[in-house]
PAZAPA-4460 file (N, C-alpha, C; in steps of 0.05 Angstrom, whole numbers, plus 32768, in hexadecimal, padded with zeros to 4 digits):
% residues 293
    n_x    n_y    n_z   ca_x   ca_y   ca_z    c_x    c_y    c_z   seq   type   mol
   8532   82E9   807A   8535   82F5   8095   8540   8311   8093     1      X     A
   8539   831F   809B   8542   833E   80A3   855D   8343   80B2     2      X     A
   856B   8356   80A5   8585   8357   80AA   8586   836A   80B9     3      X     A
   8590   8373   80D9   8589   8387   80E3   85A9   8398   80EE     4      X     A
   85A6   83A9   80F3   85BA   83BE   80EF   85D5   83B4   810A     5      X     A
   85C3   83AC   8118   85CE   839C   8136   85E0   837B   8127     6      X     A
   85CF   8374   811A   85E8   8357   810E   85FD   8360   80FC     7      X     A
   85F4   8370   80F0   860B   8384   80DA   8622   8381   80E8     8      X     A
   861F   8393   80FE   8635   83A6   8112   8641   8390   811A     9      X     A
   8630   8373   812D   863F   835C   8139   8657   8352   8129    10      X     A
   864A   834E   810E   865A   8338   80FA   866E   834F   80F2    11      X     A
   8671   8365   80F0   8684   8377   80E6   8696   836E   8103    12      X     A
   8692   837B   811A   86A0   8373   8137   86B1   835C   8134    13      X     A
   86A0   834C   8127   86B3   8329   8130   86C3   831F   8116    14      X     A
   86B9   833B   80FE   86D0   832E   80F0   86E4   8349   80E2    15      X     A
   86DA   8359   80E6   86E9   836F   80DE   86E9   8377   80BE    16      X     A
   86D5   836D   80B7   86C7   8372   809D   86BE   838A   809A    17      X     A
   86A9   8396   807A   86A4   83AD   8072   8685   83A5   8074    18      X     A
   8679   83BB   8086   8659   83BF   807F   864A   83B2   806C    19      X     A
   8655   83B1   8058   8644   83AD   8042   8649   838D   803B    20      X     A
   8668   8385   8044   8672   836B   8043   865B   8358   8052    21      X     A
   8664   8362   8069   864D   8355   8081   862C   8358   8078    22      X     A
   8623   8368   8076   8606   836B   8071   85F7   8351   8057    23      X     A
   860F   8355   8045   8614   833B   8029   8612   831F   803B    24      X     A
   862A   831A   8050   8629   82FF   8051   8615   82F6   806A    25      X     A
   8609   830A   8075   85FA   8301   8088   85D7   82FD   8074    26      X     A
   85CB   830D   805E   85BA   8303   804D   85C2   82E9   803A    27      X     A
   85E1   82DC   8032   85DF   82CA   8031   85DB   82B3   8044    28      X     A
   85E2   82B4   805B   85DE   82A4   806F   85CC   82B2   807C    29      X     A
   85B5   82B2   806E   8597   82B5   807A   8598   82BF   809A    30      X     A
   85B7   82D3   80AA   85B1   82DF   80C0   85BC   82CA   80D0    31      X     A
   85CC   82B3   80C9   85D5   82AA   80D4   85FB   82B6   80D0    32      X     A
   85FE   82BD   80F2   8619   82C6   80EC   862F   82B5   80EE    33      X     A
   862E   829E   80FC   863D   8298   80F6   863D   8283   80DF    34      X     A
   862D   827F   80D5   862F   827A   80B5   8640   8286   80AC    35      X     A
   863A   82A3   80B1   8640   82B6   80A0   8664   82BD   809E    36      X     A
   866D   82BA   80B3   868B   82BB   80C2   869B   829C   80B0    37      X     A
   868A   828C   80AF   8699   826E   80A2   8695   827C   8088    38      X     A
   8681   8288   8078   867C   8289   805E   8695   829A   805A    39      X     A
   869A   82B2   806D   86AB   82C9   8063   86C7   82BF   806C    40      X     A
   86C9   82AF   8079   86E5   829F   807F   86E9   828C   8067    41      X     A
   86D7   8280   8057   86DE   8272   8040   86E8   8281   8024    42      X     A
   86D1   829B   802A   86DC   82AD   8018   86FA   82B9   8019    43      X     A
   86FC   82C3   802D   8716   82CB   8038   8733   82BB   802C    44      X     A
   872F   82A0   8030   873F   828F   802B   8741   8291   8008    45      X     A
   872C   8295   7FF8   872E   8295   7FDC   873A   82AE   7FD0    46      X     A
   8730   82C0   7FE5   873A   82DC   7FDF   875E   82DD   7FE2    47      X     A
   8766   82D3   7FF4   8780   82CF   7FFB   8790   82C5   7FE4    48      X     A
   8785   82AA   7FDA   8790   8299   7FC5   8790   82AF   7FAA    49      X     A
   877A   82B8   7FAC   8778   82CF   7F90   878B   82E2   7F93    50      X     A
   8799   82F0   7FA7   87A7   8307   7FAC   87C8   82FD   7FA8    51      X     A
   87CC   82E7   7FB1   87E1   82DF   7FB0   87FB   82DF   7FAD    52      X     A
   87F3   82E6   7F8A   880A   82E9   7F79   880D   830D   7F74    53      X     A
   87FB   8323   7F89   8802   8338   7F7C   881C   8342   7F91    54      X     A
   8822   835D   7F8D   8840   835B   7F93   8838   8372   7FAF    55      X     A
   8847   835F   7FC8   8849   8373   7FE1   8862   837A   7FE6    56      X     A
   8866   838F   7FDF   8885   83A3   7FE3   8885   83AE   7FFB    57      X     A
   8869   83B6   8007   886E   83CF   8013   886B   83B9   8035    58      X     A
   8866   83C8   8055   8868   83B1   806C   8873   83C3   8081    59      X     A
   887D   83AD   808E   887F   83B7   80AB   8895   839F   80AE    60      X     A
   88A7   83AD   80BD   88C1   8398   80CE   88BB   83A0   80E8    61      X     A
   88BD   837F   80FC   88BB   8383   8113   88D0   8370   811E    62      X     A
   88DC   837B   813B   88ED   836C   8146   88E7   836E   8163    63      X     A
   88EA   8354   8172   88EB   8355   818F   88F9   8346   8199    64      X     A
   88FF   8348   81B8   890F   8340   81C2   8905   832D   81DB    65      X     A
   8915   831B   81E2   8913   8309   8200   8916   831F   8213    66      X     A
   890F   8315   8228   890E   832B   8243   892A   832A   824D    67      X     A
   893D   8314   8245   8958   8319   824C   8968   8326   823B    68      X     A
   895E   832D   821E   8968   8334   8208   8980   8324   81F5    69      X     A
   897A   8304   8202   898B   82FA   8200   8983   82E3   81E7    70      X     A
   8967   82F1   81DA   8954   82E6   81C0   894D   82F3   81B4    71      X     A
   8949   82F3   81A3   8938   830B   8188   8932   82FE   8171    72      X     A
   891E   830A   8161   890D   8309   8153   8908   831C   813E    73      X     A
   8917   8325   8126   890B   8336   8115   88FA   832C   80F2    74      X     A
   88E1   8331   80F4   88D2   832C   80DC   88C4   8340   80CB    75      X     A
   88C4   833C   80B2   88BA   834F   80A3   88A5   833A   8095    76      X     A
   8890   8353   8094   8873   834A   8083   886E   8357   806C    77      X     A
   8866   8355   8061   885B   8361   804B   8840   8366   8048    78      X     A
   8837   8381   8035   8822   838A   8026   8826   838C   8014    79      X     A
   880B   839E   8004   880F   83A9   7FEF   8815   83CA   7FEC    80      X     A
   8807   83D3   7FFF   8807   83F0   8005   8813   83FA   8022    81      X     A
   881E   840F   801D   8819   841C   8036   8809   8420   8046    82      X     A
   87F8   8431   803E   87DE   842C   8050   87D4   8423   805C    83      X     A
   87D9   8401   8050   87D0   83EB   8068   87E7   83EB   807B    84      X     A
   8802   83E8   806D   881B   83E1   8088   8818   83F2   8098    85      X     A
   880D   840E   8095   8810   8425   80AF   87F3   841A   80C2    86      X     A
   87EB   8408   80BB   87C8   8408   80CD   87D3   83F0   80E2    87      X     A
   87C2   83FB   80F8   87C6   83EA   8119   87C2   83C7   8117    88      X     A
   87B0   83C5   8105   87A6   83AF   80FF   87BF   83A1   80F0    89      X     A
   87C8   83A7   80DD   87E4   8394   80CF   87FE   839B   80ED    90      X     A
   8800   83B7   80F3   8819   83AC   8101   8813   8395   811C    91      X     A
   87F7   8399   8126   87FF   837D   813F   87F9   8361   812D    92      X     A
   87FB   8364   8116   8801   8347   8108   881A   8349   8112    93      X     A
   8822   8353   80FF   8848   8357   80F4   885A   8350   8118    94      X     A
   884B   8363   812D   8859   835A   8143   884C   8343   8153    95      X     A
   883C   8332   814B   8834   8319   814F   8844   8302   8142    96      X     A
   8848   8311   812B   8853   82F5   811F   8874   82F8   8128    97      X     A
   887B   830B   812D   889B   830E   813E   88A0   8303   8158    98      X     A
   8887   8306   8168   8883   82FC   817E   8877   82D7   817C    99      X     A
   886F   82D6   816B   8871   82B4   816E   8884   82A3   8165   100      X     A
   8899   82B7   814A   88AD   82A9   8149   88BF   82AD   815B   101      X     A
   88C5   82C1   816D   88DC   82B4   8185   88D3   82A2   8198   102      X     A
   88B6   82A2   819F   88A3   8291   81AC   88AF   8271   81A2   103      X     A
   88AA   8270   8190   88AB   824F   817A   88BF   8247   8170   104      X     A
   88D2   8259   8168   88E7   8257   815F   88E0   8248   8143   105      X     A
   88CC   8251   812E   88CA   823C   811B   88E6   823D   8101   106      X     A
   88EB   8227   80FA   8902   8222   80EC   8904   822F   80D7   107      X     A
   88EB   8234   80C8   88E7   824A   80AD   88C7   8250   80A7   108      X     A
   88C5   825E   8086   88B0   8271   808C   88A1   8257   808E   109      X     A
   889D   8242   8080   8885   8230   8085   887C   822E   809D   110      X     A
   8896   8224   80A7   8892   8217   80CF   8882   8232   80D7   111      X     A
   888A   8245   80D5   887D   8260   80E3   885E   8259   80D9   112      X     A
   8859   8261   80C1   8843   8262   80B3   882E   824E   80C9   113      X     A
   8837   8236   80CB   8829   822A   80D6   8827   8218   8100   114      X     A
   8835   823E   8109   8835   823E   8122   881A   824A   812A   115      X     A
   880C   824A   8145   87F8   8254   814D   87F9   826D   8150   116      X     A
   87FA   8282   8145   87FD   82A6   814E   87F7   82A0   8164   117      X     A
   8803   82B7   8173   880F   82C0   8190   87F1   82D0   8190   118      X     A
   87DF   82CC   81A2   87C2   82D7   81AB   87B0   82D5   81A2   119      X     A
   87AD   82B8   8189   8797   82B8   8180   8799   8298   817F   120      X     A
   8777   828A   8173   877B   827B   816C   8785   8264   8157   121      X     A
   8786   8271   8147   878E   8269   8131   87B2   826E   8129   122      X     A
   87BB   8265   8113   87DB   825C   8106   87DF   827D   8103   123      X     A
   87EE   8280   80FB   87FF   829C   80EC   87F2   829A   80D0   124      X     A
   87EF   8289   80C6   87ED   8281   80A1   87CB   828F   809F   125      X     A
   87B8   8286   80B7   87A3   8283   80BC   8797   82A1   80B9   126      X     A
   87AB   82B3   80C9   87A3   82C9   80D8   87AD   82DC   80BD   127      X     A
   87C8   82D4   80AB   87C6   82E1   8096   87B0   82E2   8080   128      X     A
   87A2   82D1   807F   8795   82C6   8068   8776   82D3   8074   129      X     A
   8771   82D8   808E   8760   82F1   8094   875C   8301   8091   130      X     A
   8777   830C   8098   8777   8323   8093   877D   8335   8079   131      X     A
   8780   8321   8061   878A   8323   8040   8763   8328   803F   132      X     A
   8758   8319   8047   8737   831B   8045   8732   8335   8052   133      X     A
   8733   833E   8068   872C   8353   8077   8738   8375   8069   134      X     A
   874F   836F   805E   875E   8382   8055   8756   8386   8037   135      X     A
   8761   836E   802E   875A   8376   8012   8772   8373   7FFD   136      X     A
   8788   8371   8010   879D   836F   7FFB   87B4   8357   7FFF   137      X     A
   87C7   834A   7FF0   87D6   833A   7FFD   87E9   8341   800D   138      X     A
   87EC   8328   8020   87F8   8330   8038   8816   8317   803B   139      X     A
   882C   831A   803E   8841   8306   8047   884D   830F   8057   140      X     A
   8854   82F4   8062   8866   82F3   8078   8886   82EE   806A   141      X     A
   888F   82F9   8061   88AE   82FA   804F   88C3   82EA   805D   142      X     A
   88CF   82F9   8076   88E3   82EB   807E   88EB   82ED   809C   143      X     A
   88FC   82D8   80AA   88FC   82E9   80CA   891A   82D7   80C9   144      X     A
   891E   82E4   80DB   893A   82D9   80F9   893D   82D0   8109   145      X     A
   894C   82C1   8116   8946   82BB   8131   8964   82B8   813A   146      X     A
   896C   82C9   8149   8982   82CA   8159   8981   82C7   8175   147      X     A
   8997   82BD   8179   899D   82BA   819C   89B7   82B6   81A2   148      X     A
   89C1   82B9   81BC   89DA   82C6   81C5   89E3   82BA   81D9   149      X     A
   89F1   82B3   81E7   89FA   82B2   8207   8A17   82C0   820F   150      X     A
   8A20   82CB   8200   8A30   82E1   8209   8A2D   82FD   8208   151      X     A
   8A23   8310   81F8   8A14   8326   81F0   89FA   8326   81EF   152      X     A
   89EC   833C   81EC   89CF   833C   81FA   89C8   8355   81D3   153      X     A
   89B6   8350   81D1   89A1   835C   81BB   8997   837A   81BA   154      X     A
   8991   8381   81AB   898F   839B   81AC   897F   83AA   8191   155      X     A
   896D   83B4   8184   8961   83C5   8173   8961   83DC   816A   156      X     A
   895B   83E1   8158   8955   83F9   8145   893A   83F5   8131   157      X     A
   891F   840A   8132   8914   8404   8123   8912   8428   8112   158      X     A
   891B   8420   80F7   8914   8441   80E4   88FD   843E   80EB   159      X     A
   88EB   844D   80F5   88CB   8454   80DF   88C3   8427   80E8   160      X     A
   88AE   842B   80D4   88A9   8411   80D3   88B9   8400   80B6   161      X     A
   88CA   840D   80A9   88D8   83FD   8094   88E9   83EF   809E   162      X     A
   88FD   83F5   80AA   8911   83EE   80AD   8919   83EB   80C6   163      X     A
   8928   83CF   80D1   892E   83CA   80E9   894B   83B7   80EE   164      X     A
   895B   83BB   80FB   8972   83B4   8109   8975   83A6   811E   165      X     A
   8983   8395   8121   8983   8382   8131   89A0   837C   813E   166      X     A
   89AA   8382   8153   89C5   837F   8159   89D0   836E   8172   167      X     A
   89EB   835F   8169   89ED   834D   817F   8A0E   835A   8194   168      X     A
   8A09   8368   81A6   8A1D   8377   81AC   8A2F   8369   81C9   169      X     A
   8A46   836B   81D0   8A4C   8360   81E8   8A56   8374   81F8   170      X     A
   8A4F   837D   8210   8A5C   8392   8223   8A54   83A8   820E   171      X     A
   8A38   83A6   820E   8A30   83C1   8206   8A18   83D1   820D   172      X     A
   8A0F   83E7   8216   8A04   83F2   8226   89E4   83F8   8209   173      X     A
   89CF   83F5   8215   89BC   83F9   8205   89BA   8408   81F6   174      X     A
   89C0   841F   81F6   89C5   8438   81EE   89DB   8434   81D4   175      X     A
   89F6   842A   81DF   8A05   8421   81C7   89FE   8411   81BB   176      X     A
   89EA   83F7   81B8   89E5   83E8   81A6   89D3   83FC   8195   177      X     A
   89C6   840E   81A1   89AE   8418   8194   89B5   842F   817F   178      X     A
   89CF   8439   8185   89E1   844B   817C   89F0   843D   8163   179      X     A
   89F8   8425   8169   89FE   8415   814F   89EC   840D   813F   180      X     A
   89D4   8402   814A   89BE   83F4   8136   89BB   8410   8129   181      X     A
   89AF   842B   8137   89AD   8443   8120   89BC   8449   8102   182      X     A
   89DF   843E   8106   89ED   8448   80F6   89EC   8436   80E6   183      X     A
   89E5   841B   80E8   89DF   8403   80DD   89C7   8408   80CC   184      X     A
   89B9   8414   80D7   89A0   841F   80C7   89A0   842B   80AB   185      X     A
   89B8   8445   80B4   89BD   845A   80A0   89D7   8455   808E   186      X     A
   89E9   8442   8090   8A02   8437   8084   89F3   8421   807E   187      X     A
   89EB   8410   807D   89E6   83F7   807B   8A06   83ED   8073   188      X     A
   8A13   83DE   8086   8A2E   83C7   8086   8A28   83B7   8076   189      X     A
   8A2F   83A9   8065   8A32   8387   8060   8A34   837E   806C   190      X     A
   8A4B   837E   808B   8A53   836B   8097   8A5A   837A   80AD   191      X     A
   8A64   8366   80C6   8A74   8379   80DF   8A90   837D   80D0   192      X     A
   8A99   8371   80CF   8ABC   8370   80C4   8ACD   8367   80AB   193      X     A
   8AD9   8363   80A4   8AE5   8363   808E   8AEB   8347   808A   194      X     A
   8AEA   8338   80A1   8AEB   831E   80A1   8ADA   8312   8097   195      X     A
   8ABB   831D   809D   8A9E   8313   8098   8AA5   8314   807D   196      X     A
   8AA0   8323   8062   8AA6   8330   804D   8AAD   8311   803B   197      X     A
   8A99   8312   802A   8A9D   82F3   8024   8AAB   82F9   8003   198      X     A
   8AC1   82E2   8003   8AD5   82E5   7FF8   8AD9   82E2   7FDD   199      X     A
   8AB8   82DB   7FCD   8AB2   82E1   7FBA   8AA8   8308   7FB3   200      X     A
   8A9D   830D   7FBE   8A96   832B   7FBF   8AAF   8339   7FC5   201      X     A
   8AC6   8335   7FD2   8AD7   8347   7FD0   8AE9   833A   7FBB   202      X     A
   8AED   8328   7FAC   8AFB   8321   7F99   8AEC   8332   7F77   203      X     A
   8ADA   8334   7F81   8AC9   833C   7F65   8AC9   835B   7F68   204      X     A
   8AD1   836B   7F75   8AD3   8382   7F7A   8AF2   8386   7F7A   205      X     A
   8B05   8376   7F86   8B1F   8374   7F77   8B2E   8378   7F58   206      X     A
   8B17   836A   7F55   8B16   835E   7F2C   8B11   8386   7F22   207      X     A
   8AF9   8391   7F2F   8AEA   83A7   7F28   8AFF   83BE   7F2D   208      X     A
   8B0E   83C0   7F4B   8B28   83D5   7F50   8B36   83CD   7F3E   209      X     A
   8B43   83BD   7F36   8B54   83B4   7F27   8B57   83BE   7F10   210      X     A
   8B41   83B8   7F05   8B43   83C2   7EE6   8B38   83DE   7EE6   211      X     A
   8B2E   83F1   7EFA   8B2F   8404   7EFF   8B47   8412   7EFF   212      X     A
   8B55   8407   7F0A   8B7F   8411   7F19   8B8D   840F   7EF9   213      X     A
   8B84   83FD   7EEA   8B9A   83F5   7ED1   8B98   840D   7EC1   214      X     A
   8B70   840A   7EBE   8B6B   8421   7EAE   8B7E   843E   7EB3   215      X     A
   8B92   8444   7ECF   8B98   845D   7EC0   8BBA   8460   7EBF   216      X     A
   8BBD   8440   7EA9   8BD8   843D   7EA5   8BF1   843D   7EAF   217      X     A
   8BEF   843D   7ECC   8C05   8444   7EDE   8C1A   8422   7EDD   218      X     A
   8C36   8430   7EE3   8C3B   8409   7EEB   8C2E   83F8   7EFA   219      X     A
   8C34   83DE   7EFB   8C1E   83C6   7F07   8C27   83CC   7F27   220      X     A
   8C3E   83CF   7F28   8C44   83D8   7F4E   8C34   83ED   7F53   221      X     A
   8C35   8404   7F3F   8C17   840E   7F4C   8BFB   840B   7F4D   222      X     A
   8C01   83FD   7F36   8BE4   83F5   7F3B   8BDB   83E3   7F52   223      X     A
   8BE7   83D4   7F5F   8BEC   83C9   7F75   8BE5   83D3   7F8B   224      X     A
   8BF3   83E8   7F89   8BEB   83F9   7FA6   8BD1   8408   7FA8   225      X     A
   8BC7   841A   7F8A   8BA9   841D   7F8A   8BA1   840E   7F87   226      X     A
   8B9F   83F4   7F86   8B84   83DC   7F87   8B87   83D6   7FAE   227      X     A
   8BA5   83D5   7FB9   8BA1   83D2   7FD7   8B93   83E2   7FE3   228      X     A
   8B96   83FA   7FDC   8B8C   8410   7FE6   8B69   8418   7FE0   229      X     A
   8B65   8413   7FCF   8B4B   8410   7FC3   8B35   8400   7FCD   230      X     A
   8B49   83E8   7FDB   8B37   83C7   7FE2   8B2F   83D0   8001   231      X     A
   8B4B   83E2   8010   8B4B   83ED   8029   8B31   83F9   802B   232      X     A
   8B2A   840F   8017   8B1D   8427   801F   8AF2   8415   800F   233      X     A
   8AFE   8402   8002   8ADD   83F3   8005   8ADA   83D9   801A   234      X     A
   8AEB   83D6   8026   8AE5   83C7   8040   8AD6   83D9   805B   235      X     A
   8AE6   83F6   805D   8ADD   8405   8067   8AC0   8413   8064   236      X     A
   8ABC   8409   8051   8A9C   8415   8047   8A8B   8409   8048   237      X     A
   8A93   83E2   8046   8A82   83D5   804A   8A77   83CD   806A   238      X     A
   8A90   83CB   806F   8A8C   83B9   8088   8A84   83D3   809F   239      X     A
   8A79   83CA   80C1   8A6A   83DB   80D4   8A7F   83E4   80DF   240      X     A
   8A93   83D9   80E6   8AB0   83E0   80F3   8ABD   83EB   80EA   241      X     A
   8AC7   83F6   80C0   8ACE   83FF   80BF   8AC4   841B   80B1   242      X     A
   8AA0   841C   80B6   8A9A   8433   80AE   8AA1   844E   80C5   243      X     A
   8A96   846C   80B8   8A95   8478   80C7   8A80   847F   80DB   244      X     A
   8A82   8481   80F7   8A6D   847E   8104   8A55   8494   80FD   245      X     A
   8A3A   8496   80FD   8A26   84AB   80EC   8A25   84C2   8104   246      X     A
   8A2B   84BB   811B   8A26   84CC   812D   8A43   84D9   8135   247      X     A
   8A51   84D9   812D   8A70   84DE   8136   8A86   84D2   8118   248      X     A
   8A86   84E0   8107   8A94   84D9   80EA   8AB2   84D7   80EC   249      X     A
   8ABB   84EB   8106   8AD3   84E2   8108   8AE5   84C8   8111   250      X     A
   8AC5   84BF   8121   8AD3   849D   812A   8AC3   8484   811B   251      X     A
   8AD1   846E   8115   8AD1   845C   810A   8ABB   844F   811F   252      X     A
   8A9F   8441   8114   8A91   842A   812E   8AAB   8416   813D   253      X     A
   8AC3   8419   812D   8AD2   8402   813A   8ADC   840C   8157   254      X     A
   8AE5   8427   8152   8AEE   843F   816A   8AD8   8440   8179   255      X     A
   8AC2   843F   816F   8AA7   8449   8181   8AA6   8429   8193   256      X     A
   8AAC   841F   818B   8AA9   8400   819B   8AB8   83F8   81B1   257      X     A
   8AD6   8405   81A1   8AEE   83FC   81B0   8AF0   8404   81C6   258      X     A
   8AEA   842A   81C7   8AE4   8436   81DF   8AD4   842C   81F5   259      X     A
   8ABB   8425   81EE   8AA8   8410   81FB   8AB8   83F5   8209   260      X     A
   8ABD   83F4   81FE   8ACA   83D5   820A   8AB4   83C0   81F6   261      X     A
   8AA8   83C1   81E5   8A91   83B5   81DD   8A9B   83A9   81BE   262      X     A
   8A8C   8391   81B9   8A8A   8382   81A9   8A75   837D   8191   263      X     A
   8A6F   8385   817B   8A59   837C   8168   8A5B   8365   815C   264      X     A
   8A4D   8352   8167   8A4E   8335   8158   8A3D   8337   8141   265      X     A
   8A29   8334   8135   8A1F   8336   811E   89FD   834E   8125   266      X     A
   89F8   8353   810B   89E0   8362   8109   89D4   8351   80EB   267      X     A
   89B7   835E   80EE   89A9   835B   80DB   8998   8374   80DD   268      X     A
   8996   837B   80C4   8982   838E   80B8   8972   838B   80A6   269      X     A
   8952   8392   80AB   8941   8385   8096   8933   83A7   808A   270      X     A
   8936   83A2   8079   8929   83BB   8061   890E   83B0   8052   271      X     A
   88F0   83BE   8057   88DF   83BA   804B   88DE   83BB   802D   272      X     A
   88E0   839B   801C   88DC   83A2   8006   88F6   839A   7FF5   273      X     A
   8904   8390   8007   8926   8397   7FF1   892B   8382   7FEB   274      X     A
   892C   837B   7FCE   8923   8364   7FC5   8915   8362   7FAD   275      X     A
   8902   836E   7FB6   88E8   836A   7FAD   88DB   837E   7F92   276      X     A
   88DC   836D   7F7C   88DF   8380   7F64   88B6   8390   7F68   277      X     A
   88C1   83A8   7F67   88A2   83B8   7F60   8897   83B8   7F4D   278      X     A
   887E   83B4   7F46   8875   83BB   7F2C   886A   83D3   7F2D   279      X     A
   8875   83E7   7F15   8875   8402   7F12   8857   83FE   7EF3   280      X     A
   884D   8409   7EFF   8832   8411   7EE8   8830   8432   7EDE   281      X     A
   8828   8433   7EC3   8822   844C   7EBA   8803   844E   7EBF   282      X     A
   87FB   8465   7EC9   87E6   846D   7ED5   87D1   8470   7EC0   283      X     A
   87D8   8482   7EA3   87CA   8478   7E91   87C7   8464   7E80   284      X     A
   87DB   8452   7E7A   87D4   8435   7E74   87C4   8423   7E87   285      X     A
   87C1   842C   7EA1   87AF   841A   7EB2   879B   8428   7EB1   286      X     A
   8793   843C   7EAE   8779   843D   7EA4   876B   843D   7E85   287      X     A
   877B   8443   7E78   8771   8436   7E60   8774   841C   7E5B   288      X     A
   8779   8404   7E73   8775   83E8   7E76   875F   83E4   7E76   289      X     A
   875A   83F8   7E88   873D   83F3   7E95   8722   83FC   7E87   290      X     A
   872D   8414   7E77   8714   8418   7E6A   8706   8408   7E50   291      X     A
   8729   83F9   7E43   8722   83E3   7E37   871C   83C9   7E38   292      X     A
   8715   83C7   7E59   8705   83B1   7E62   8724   839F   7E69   293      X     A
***
């Protein structure tokens, strides 16, 4: 059967395939397209399994909110490239799959994996494993959140498409959560407070001042007081309350709050990639891989 320029175009339309992809599976399925759509959906699925294990560093973080702000949702996906995370096509994944997990509330990545995406027919797992076929490269769904509130209301920050903030604020004006999630952005906290600050991590940094303070021989009462003083001034660095604010250095976020009348209950910040060991290649050892077959 003759392959005509008009079924090309259809089967590209309905699946978002390459010219030449389509033109292939419609002469295997003798012009039957939707043969052709099951054949390249089976393929798809193998292609996915094959991609699997290579490494997606690079993505897109997305976060949304309930219309009362009184829910949110932040998830990060993965690629392999940039290129693809900057394309229209991966981000209304990335904000699909954010939007069905506050939708579903699924318990973890499986439960998600195997919720219905938010505007289509098919799962989340389904729609990835298409689009790993359509694209070309592997694709995950890494990790998400799900917060909710009934005293304080939600609030965002997104860098760019890497990086995104998520804040749970009380008696705080949009503008100030958005003002905090920024500095949250650019400090990254450990924690809101010194309380949060888990008591293995500041004990092991104790151990570290410590034998820092001995090293410069002073008596142990002083040393005492530079290890207090020391523990003071890395609480302040870690934590959101006791850094300095990025927009105003003279005041503490704690001052910036206090003034407010306002409260930061917890945040989350998700960074594309962090984590996630890269594999670094030499440009001419990969091609003299290649020329040696």
């Amino acid at each position: 059967m003759q392959i005509t320029a008009s079924m090309v175009k259809e089967l590209r339309e309905r699946t978002g395939s390459g010219m030449m992809e389509c033109k292939k599976a419609l002469q295997e399925a003798e012009g039957n397209i939707d043969v052709a759509i099951e054949n390249m959906r089976k393929s798809g699925l193998a292609k996915a399994d094959k991609k699997a294990g290579r490494v997606a560093a690079e993505g897109r973080v997305a976060i949304v909110l309930s219309e009362d702000k009184k829910q949110a949702a932040v998830v990060e996906v993965n690629c392999e490239t940039d290129f693809v995370s900057g394309g229209d096509d991966f981000l209304s994944f990335v904000t699909a799959v954010a939007e069905t997990a506050l939708a579903h509330q699924p318990a973890d990545i499986a439960a998600l994996s195997e919720t219905p995406l938010d505007g289509t027919s098919g799962t989340v797992e389904e729609a990835r494993k298409a689009r790993i076929a359509k694209i070309g490269e592997n694709i995950q769904v890494r990790r998400f959140e799900l917060l909710s509130t009934e005293s304080g209301s939600f609030g965002s920050y997104l860098h760019g498409a890497r990086m995104g903030v998520l804040v749970e604020m009380e008696n705080g004006s949009d503008d100030l959560i958005k003002d905090v999630a920024m500095h949250i952005a650019a400090s990254n906290p450990m924690c809101v407070s010194e309380a949060d600050v888990p008591a293995d991590v500041l004990e092991k940094e104790k151990d570290i001042l410590r034998a820092q303070a001995l090293e410069s021989g002073k008596p142990a009462d002083i040393v005492e007081k530079m290890l207090t003083g020391r523990v003071r001034k890395y609480l302040a660095e870690i934590t959101l309350l006791g850094q300095s604010f990025v927009k105003d250095p003279d005041r503490t976020v704690e001052t910036l709050l206090s003034d407010a009348g306002a409260t930061v209950n917890r945040f989350v910040r998700y960074e594309v990639g962090e984590g996630i060991e890269k594999k670094v290649e030499n440009f001419a050892d990969e091609v003299m891989a290649q020329v040696n077959g």
